[in-house]
N, C-alpha and C positions, 0 to 999 in steps of 0.2 A: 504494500500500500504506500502510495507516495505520501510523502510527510507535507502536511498543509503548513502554510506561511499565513506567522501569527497576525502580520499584517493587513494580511489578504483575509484574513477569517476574519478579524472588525473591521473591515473595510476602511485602513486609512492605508496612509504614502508612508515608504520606510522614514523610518528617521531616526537620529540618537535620540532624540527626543522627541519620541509621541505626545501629543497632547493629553493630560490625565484628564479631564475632563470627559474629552470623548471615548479614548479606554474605558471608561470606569463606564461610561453611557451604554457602548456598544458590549460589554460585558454583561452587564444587567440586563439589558434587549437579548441576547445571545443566550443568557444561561434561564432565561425565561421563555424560551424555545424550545431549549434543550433539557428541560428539568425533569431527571428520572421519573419522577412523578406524573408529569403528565405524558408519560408510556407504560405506568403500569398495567394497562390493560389488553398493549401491544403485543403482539409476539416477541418472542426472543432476539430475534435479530435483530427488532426495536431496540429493543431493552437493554440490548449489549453496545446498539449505536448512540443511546441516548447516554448511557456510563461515558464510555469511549469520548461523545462530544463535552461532556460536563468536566472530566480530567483535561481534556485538550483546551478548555476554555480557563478552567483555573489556570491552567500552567501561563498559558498563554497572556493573561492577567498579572499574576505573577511577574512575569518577564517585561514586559512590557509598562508597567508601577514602578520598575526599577533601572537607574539608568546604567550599573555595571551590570547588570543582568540583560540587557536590551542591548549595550553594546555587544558583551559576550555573542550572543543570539545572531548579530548582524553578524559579527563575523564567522562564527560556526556558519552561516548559508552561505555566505560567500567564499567561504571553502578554503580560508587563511589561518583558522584555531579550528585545532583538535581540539576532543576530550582529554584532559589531565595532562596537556602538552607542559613538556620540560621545554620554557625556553629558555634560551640566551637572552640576559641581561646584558647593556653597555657596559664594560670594562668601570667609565667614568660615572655611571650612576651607583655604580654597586662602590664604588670610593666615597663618593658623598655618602652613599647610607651605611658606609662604616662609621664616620664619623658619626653620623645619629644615632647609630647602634650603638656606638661610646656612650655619648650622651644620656640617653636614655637606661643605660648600663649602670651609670652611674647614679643615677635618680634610682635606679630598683634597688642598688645596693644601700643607699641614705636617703630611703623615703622622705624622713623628717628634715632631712636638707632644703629650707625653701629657696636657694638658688639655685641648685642642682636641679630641683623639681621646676623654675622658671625657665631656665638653661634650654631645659629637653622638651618643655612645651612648648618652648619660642621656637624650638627648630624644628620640630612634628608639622607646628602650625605653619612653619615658612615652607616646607617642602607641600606640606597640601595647598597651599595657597597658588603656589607654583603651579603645580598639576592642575590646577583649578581653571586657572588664566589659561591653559596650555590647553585644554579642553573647552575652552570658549573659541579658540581658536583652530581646534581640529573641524568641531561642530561647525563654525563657518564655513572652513575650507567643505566638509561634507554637503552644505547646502548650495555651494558655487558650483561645487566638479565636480557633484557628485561619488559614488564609490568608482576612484580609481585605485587601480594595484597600489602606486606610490601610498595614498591616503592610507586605502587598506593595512599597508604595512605599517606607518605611522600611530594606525590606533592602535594597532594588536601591542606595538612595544608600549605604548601609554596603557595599554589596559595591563600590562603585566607590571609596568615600574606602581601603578597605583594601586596595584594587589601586594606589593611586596611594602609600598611603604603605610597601607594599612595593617598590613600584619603586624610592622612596625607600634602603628599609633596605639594597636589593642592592648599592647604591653602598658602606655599611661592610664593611669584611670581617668573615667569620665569624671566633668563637674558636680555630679550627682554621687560619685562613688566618695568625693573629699570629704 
């Protein structure tokens, strides 16, 4: 069975950013279509398409609410991320995030440090902020050019340098955890 495109099943235009609004619209239209319930009385092959559409709609939901999950998703169809893909990081990003790794090393080892503890949130926060910017500007370039290979390959190392420097961040505690 060919895999449907999440897109294409709530009827909008790919994007890094779907509009949540109409996600969240054509979700609820969609899973009030598809809701097991109104094919209990179906045959089985109902029953099992109406399952089948209600998982493919959550996911689909899912994916698409979230924007490293939506990105991930683009790239999986366009055929540039595996599953559980080892990539190669830059040389020069993985030196920056040794030093954060310090940083933050040092903050875990003297929690009650509040300069250590400022230290490592001042640099958690500059490198997402970075990433941030950098991804205002992939998303442009995606809405000009389009998905081209160059871009393609651009997001996939952005989606992996923000995977590695959230791994990073999970190590600080949140403001609610202080």
């Amino acid at each position: 069975m060919e895999a449907i495109n999440y897109f294409s099943l709530f009827g909008i235009a790919e994007s890094l950013h779907p509009d949540a609004a109409q996600v969240k619209k054509q979700f609820y239209a969609l899973s009030k279509q598809w809701h097991p319930d109104r094919f209990a009385a179906a045959g089985v092959a109902e029953r099992n398409e109406a399952l089948r559409m209600a998982a493919l709609l959550n996911d689909a939901y899912k994916t698409l609410s979230d924007p490293d999950k939506t990105l991930a998703y683009l790239l999986r169809d366009a055929g540039v991320l595996a599953e559980e893909e080892a990539y190669k990081l830059p040389t020069e990003f993985l030196m920056e995030m040794m030093e954060l790794n310090e940083a933050v090393s040092d903050y875990e080892a003297q929690p009650e440090d509040a300069a250590l503890k400022a230290a490592a949130e001042q640099s958690v926060q500059a490198q997402l902020d970075a990433l941030q910017q950098e991804a205002s500007q992939l998303a442009q370039r995606w809405e000009q050019e389009g998905k081209t290979p160059e871009l393609l390959n651009a997001l996939k190392d952005f989606h992996f340098r923000k995977k590695y420097l959230l791994r990073i961040r999970e190590r600080m505690p949140l403001p609610a955890d202080r």
